[in-house]
Each structure stands twice: as C-alpha cells, then as structure tokens.
C-alpha positions in Angstrom: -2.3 33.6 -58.5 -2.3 34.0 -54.3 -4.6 37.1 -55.4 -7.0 35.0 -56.9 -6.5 32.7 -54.4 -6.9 35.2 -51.7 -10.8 34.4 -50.8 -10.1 30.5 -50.4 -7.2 31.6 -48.0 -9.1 33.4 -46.1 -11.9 30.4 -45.8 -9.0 28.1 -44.8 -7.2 30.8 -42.4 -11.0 30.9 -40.5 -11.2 27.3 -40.7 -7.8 26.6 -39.0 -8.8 29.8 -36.2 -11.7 27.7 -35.6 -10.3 24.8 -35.1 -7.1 25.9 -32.9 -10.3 27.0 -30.6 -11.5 24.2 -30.1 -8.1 22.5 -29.1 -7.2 21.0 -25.9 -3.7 20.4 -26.1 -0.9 22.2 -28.0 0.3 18.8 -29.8 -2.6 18.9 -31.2 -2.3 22.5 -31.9 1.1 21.9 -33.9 -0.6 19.4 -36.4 -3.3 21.3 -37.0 -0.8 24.6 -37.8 1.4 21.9 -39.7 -2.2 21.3 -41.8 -2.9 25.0 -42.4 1.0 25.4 -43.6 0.3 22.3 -45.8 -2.8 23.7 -47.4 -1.6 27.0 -47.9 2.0 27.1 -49.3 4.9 24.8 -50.2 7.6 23.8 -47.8 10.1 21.2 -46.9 10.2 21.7 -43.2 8.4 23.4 -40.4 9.5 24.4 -36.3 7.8 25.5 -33.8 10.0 26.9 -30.7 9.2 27.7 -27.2 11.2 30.3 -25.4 13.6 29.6 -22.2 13.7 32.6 -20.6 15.9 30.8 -17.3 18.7 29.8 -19.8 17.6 32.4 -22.8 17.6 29.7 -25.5 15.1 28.5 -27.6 13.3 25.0 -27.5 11.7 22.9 -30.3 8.7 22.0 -29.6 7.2 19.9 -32.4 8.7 19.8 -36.4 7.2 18.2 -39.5 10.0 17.5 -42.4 12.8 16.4 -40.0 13.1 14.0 -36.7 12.0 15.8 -34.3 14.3 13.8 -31.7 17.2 14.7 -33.8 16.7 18.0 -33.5 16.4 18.4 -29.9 19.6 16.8 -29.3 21.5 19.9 -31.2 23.3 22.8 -30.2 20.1 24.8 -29.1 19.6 28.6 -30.4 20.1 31.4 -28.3 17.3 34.4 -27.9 19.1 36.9 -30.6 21.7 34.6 -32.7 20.9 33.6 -36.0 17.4 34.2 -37.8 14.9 32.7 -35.7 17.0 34.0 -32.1 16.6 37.6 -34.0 13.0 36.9 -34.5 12.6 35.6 -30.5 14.5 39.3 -29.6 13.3 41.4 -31.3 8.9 40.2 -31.4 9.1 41.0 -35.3 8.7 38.7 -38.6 11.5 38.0 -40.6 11.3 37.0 -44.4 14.3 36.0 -46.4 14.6 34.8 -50.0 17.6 33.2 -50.3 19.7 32.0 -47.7 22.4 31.1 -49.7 22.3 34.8 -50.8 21.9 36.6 -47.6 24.8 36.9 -45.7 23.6 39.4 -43.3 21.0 37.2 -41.3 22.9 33.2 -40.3 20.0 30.2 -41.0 21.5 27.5 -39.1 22.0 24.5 -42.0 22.3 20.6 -41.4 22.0 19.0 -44.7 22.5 16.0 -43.7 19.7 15.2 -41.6 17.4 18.5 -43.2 16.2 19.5 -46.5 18.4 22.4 -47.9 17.1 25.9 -46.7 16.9 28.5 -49.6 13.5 30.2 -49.0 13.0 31.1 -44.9 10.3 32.7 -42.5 10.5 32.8 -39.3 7.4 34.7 -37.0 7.0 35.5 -33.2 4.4 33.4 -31.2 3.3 36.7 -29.5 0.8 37.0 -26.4 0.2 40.4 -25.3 4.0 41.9 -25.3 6.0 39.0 -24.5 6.9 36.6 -27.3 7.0 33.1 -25.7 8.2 30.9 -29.1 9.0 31.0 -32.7 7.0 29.8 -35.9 9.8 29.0 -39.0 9.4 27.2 -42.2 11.9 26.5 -44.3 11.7 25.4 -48.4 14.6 24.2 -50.8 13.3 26.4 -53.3 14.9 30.3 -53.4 11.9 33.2 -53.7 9.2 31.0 -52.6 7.8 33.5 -50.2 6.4 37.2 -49.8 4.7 39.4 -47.3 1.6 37.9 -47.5 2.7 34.6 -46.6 4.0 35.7 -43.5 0.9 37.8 -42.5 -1.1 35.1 -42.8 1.5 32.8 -41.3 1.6 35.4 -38.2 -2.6 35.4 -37.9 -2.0 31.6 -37.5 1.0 31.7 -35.0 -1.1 34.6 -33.0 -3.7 32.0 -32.4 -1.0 29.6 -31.3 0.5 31.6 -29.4 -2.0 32.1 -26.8 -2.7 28.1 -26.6 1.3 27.3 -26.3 1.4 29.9 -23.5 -2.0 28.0 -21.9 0.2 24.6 -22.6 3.1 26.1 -20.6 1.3 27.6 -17.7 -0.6 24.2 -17.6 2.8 21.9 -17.9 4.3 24.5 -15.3 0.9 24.1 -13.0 1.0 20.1 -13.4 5.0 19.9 -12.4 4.0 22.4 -9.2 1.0 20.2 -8.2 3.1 16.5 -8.9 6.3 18.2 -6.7 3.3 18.7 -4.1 2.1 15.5 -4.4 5.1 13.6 -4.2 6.9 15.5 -1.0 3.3 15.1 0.8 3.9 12.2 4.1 0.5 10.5 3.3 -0.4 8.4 0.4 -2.7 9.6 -1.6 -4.0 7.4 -4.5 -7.3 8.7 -7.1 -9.5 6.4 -8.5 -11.9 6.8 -11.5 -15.7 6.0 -10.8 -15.1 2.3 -12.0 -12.7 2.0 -8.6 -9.4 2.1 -10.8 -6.4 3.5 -10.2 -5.3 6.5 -12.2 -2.8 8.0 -9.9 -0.4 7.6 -6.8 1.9 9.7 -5.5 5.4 8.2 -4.0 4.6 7.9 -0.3 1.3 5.8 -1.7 3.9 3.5 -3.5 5.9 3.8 -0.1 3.3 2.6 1.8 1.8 0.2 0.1 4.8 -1.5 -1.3 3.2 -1.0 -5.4 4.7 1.0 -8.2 2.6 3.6 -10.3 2.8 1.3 -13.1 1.8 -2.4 -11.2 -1.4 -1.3 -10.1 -2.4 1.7 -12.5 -6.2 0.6 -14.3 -6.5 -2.2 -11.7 -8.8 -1.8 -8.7 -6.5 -3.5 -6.0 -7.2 -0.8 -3.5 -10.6 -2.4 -2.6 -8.7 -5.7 -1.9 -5.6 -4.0 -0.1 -7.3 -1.2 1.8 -10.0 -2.7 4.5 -11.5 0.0 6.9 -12.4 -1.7 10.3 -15.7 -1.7 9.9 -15.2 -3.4 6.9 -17.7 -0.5 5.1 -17.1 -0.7 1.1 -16.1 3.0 1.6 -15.7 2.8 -2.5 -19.1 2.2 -3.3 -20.1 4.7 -0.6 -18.5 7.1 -2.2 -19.1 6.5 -5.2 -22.9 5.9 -5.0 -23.7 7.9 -1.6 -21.2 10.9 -1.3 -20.0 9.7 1.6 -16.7 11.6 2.8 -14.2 9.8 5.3 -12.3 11.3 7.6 -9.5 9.8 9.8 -11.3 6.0 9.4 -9.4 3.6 11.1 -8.3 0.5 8.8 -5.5 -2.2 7.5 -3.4 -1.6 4.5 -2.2 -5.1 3.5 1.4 -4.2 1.9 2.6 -5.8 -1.6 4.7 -8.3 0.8 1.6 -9.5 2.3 2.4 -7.3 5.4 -0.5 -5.7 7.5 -0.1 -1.9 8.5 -2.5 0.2 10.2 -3.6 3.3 8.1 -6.1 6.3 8.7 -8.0 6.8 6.0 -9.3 10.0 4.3 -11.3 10.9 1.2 -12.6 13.6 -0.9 -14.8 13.4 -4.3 -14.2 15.2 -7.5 -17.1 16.4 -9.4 -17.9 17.1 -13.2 -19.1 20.1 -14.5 -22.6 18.6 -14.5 -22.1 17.7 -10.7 -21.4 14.1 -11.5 -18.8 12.3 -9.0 -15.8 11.9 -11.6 -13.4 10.4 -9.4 -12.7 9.8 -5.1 -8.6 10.6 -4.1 -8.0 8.7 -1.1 -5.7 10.4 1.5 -4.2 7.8 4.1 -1.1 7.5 6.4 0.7 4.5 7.9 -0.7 4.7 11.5 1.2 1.7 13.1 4.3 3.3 15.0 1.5 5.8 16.6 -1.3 3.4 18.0 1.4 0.6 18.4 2.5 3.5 21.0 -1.1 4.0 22.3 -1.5 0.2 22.8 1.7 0.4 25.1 0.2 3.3 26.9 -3.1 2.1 27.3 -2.0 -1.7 28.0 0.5 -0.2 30.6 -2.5 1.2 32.5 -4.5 -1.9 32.2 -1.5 -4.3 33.4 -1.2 -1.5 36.2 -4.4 -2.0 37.4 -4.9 -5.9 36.9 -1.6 -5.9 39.2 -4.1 -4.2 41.9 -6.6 -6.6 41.4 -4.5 -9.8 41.0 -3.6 -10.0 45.1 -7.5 -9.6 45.4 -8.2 -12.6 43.0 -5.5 -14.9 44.0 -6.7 -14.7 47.9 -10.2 -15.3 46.8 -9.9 -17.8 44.6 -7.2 -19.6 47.3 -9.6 -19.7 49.8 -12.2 -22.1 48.3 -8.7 -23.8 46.3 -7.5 -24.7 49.5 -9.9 -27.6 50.8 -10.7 -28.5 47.5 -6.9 -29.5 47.4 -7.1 -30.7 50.9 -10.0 -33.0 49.8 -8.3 -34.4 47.2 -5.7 -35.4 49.1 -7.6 -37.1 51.9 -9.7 -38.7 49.3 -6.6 -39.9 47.2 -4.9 -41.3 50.5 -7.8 -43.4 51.7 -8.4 -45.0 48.5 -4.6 -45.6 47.8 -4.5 -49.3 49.0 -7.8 -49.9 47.1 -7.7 -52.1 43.8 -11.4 -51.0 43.2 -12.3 -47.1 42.2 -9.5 -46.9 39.6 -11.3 -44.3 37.8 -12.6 -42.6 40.5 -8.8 -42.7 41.7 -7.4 -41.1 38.4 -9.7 -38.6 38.7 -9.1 -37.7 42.2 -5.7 -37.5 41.0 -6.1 -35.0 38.0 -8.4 -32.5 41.0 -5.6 -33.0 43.0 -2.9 -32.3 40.6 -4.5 -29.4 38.4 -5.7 -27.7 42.2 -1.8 -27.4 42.5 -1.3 -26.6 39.1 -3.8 -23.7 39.4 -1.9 -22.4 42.6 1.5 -22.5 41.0 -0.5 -20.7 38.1 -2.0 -18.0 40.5 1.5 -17.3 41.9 2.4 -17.0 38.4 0.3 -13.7 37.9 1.2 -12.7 41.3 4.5 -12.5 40.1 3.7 -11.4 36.5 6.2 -8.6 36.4 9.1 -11.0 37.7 9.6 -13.3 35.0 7.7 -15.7 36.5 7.2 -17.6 33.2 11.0 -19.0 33.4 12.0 -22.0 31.2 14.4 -23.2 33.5 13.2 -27.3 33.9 12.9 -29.2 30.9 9.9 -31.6 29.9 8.7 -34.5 27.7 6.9 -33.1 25.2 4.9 -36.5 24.2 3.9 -36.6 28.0 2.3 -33.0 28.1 0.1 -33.3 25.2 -0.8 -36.7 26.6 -1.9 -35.0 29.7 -3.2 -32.3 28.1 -5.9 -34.3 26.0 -6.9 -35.9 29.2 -7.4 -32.6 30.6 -9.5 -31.8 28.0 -11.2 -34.6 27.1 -14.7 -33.9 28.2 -14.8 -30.9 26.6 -13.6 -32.1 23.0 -15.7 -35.2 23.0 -18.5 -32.8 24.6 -17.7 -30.5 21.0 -17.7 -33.8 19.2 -14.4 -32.5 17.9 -11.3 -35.1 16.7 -7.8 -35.0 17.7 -4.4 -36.3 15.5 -1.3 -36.7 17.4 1.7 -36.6 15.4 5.3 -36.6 17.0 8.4 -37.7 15.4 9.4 -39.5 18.6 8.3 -39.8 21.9 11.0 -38.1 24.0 11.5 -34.9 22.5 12.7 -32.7 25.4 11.5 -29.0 25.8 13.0 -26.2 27.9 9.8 -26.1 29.9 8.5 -26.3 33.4 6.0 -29.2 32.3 3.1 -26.8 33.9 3.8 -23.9 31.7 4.1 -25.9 28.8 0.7 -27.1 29.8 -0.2 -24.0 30.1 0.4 -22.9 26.5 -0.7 -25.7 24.8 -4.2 -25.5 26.8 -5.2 -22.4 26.1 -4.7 -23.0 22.1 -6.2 -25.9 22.2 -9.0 -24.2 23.8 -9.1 -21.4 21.8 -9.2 -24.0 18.7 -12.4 -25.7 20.2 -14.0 -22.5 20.2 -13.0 -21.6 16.8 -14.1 -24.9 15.0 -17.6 -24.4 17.1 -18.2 -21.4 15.2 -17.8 -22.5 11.7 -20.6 -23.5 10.7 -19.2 -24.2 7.4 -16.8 -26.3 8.4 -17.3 -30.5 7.5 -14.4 -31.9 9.6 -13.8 -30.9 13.1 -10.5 -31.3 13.7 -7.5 -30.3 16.0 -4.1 -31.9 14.7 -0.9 -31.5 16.9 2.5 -32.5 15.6 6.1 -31.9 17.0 9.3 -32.7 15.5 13.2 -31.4 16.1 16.5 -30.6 14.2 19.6 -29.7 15.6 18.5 -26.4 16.8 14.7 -26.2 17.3 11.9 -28.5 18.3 8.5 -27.1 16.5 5.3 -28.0 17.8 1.7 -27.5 15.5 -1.5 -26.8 16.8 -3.7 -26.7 13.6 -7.8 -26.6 13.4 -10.9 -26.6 11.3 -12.0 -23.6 12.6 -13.3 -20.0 11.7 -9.9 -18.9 11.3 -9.2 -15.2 12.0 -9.0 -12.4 10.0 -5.9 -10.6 8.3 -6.8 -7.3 10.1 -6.9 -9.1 13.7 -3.4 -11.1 13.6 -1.2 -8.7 14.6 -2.9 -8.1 17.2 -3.9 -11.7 18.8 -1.4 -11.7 21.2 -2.1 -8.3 22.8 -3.6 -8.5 27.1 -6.9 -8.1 27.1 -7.7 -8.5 23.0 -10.3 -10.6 22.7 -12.9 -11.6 20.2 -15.0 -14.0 22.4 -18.0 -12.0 24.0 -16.9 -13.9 27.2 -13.0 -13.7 26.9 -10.8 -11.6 28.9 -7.6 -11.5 26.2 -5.4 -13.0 28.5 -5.1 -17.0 27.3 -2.9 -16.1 24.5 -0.8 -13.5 25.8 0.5 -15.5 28.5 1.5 -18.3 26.1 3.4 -16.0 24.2 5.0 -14.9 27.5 5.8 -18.2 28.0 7.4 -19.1 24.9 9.1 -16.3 24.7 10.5 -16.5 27.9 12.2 -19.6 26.4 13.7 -17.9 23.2 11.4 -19.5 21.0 8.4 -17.5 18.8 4.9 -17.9 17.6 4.3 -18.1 13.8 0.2 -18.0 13.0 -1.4 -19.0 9.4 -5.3 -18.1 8.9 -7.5 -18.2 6.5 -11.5 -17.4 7.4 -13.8 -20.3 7.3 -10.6 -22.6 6.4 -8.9 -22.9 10.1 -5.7 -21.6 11.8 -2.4 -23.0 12.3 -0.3 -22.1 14.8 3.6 -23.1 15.2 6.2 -22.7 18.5 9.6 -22.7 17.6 11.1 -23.1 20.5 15.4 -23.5 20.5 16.8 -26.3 22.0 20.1 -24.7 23.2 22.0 -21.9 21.8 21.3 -18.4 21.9 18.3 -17.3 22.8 15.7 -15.5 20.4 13.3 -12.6 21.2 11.3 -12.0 17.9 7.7 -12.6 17.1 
C-alpha cells in the first residue's frame, strides 16, 4: 500500500519542505513536522530534542501526544543512553519494531502519563557533521514501521534541522544581546513608529522608576522625557530623521521626581528604508552638572564677592543723605499734627534706607552667615509692613491680596528685616508672575500662617504663570533667572535665610494655574538643613 502511496508522499514530503522554508520560528517548525507526521503515518506520540552539549543531555523541545510540561520536568536523557541518546551519539537512524521485544536497545516508558511504546523511530536532526537534536515517534501498535518511514522521516528532520540550529544560534544571539543590554549604565528604551514602548533594558527601569511591563505599548516616554528645548524629538525622528546626540533634558521619575538626563538616539530602518523604530539612549546626568553648578556658581560667587565692596560703597554714597534727609525731615515735622501722610512716608524712606544698609552689610558679609536667625519677630506685623511696602506696586498691577493668620502673635525666629526680606522678594516674584498670565481671571496673592507645637508655616500662593517642572529644581540656584531683567539673586537669598533658621522651602506649580510656596520654619528644637 505505501508503494502505491509512494507518489502522494512524495507530493506531501515537497509540500512540508516548502513550507518549513518559509518558517520564521522553529515552534512553528514543530507543528508543521507534527502535520507531516500526521499525514503520513500513524502514531501516538511525537518528540523533538535539542542537544546540550555543556551538560551532554538531551532537551525536549516541543511533543504532540503527551504534556509537553510534564515531560520536561523528567529525568532528562543523556547523549548515548537509551534509544534516542544512541541516536544523538552516534548521527544514525534507529528503527525498532517492538519494544517490548527488543531488549538490546532501552525506550524509556512512562505509562502513566504516555501512550504505551511498541513501535519506535528515532532520527538525527543533522547539520553538516554535528547532530544538534533528535526526531522520535512512538506508536502503541508493534511493526508499524519500516525503512521507508524513517527515510522519509529523516528528509523531514534534515529540513529541521537546519532551522532548529538557526532557532538556537538566534536564542543564543538574543540572550548575548539582552545580557548587553541589561549590564549597559544608560537607559535605553525602543519605541515603534506609533511612539510606543516595546523594550527597556533594567537601568531604563532604574532610571525612570517604571517596570518593563507598566509602560510596555504605552507612549509615556513623550510625557516623562522633556528635552530643554522642549523639541518633540519623537516626531522628529520619526518624520525628519533627526538623530540626537548628548541633548540636554528632564526625566520626570515614576515618583514624580525630576532628574536631569542626556539624551541620545538612533533610528532603525526596514528593508525598504522605512524608519521601523527610534531606541533612545539616555543617562541620569544630575550628580554630574549638579557638580558643574557648584563649580561654575563657585566662580560666580567668587567674583560677585569682588564686586560686592564696589557696589555697597557706591550705592552708600547716594544712601547716605538720602537717610540723612529723612531724618531731618522726620525731626522737623515731629511736633506737627498736620502732614500725617507725608510723615508716614518720611518714616517708611527713613526706615527701608536703614534697612537697605543693614541689607548691603548683609552681602558684604555673605560668606559669614550673615543671614543669622538670632532675634525673633511678629509675624502678623511683618506682612503688615510688608504690604505697605508694596502697596503701590500691587495696586499699580491691579493685583488682590488675602491675609490669613491663625492669630496675630505668631513669633518667628527672625531678625524682622530678614523676614522682610524673604517675604518681599516672593511676593515680588508673585506680581511678576500673575503679570504674565494672560490667562489668568483672578489676580491674586494669598498669604496665610499658622503653628503647631513644632513649626509655624507661612503660604505665599498666586494666580500666576506658575513655573515649569523642568525649572523647579533649580529656582533657588544664584544667578538663575527667568526674568529678562533679573539677576537670580531674590530667591536664593531667601532660601539662605530660611535656612539659616532650620526651616525649608516646599514649592507647588502648575503652568498657567499659579505657584504656592510654603516656609516651614521650626519653632525650637533641633535644627533642619533639608530643601
């Protein structure tokens, strides 16, 4: 009958050639093996092995007619024992009739979980002169086989032979290129041409904080990864080619934490030239141009301590008979009931001239602690001053205030001119801020205070542009500055200042919305340091 058959064997052995061709993965390779087997004769159970040559044992690679599971977790064979170890030694076919029969070959027998073996083949998988793995089928039946099952059963494993061996080298090529991947320092992250994740390696989950599995198919690296010139560097490289090199950005962190990164890509084509995918390469740059900041704003600090005893005896020189003035003015109007405005206003030159001397021998001294917090103050009686200060200026702004303190003698460890000091320039920094939103339908500046046992907190929160994530870390850096006009020195005193107290500076922003900023400044105890 198989010689009659012979011609539609043939047709189906060319068939399956064809199609093992035109596979791409060896799993796919098995079933289609597994359909030839099918087609061609009768059998209860079907193996294919791969060969260890580290521990000299042989692996199961796929099975049809048994859990495949199962039969990984057993005793595995060893190149040269039993029939299909025989078959892995020595590169040649073996064909046996009855196993129950044969006592010169071992088939390895688990009834329990397999069909009985009676009938067995077993052939190489063969490239060149090195078998790599073992074909074996197995039937119930005794006698069901012959020669010419297992030469066309060997034409078959030939063909799969050489696409295990391309499965292996492929596996072996993947594992070498993820070990890479994952002992590399930078992140490195590959997205698809829709901007979605498809890989990560560990330092990329390091840095930003995400697992593989969180963010794989999403495309959160546009929201999380902002280059400082805020380029879409996605979409340029995407839809321009543009390549990156050592960009300069923000990685906002899982836990909302901003980290700066320098930022790297490269495009992968298809075999029609097509950009298939962009792998970004970046590296948590913080430590390093936290370091250059100190470096360069060690330099700067050096020099505005050359040019501060220049300043402070120009600027006392016309401060001087202005504060004289004032005083002659304020002593001959004294006795007077008339003038009282012209009186409280002599009095506000006269007491903000010495305020601006005490704060010029302030950055004489700015490398001496001179922002002490021995003295203590009235907190309601600052911001009352304060607003008077600056009341031109907000009504000039058409810009609201809201007082808000728990009580009215909440006592600060404060010189009362430093705590002026502080709450000036954010106040001042919020009328600036609320004069450029445009958006914005309420211009506001709110100020609160309150204590517990421990701390007193004070709020200066406003209607205005607010600033952006990739600036705040940096705010309170000398000589940063976003204002064409500003010389990045307003808020880095204040933080001087309230740090020199113990306390710290929390900021909340959001763009367009407004900025709160809260002091937290200890009332006695231990003294903390952290920002």
């Amino acid at each position: 009958m198989k010689k009659n058959n012979r011609s539609m064997h043939l047709n189906l052995l060319s068939d399956t050639i064809n199609k093992i061709s035109k596979s791409t993965n060896f799993q796919t390779t098995a079933e289609i093996i597994f359909g030839f087997i099918k087609s061609f004769i009768n059998f209860n159970m079907a193996v294919i092995y791969k060969i260890n040559e580290k521990d000299n044992i042989l692996e199961i690679v796929s099975c049809l007619g048994s859990d495949t599971e199962k039969l990984k977790k057993r005793m595995p064979f060893k190149v040269g024992e039993g029939a299909v170890g025989l078959v892995a030694k020595n590169k040649t076919p073996i064909l046996i009739n009855d196993v129950l029969v044969n006592k010169e070959i071992q088939v390895r027998q688990y009834c329990d979980e397999d069909p009985l073996i009676r009938s067995f083949l077993a052939v190489p998988l063969v490239v060149g002169d090195k078998a790599i793995g073992i074909l074996s089928i197995s039937n119930s039946q005794p006698e069901q086989y012959d020669d010419y099952d297992v030469q066309m059963i060997n034409i078959i494993a030939s063909q799969a032979a050489v696409l295990l061996e391309l499965n292996n080298n492929i596996t072996e090529t993947q594992r070498f290129s993820n070990k890479i991947l994952d002992n590399v320092n930078s992140g490195i992250i590959v997205v698809d041409k829709n901007c979605n994740i498809i890989k990560l390696n560990k330092s990329a989950e390091s840095i930003t904080g995400f697992k593989f599995e969180e963010i794989v198919g999403s495309n959160l690296l546009e929201e999380h990864l902002i280059l400082d010139n805020e380029e879409k560097f996605l979409y340029k490289s995407f839809n321009e080619g543009k390549i990156y090199f050592e960009e300069p950005g923000i990685m906002i962190r899982k836990d909302e934490k901003v980290i700066r990164v320098r930022l790297s890509t490269s495009l992968m084509n298809d075999e029609e030239g097509n950009i298939k995918s962009c792998i970004c390469i970046f590296r948590d740059n913080t430590e390093i141009e936290n370091l250059q900041s100190r470096i360069a704003m060690s330099d700067k600090l050096e020099a505005l301590g050359r040019l501060t005893a220049g300043l402070v005896h120009e600027i006392r020189n016309p401060l001087l008979p202005i504060r004289n003035a004032s005083e002659y003015l304020l002593s001959k109007y004294a006795d007077r009931d008339e003038n009282d405005e012209m009186k409280s206003l002599l009095k506000i030159i006269n007491e903000e001239s010495e305020r601006l001397n005490r704060v010029l021998e302030g950055f004489v001294n700015m490398g001496k602690n001179s922002f002490s917090s021995i003295g203590y103050c009235n907190l309601k009686e600052v911001v009352d001053e304060v607003l008077i200060l600056l009341n031109y200026t907000l009504r000039k702004s058409d810009i609201k205030t809201r007082v808000s303190l728990t009580h009215d003698d909440i006592i600060l460890p404060f010189y009362k001119d430093n705590l002026k000091q502080v709450l000036i320039n954010f106040i001042l920094n919020s009328i600036d801020a609320i004069n450029l939103n445009e958006k914005s339908n309420q211009r506001l500046i709110a100020i609160s205070g309150t204590q517990n046992t421990e701390n007193a907190i004070i709020t200066i929160e406003d209607t205005g542009k607010g600033i952006p994530k990739k600036d705040l870390h940096q705010i309170f850096d000398p000589f940063y500055s976003t204002k064409e006009q500003g010389t990045g020195m307003g808020l880095y005193v204040a933080f001087n200042i309230v740090k020199s107290s113990g306390g710290h500076i929390d900021v909340e922003s959001s763009v367009e919305k407004g900025t709160k900023i809260t002091l937290t400044i200890p009332l006695e105890g231990e003294r903390r340091y952290e920002y």
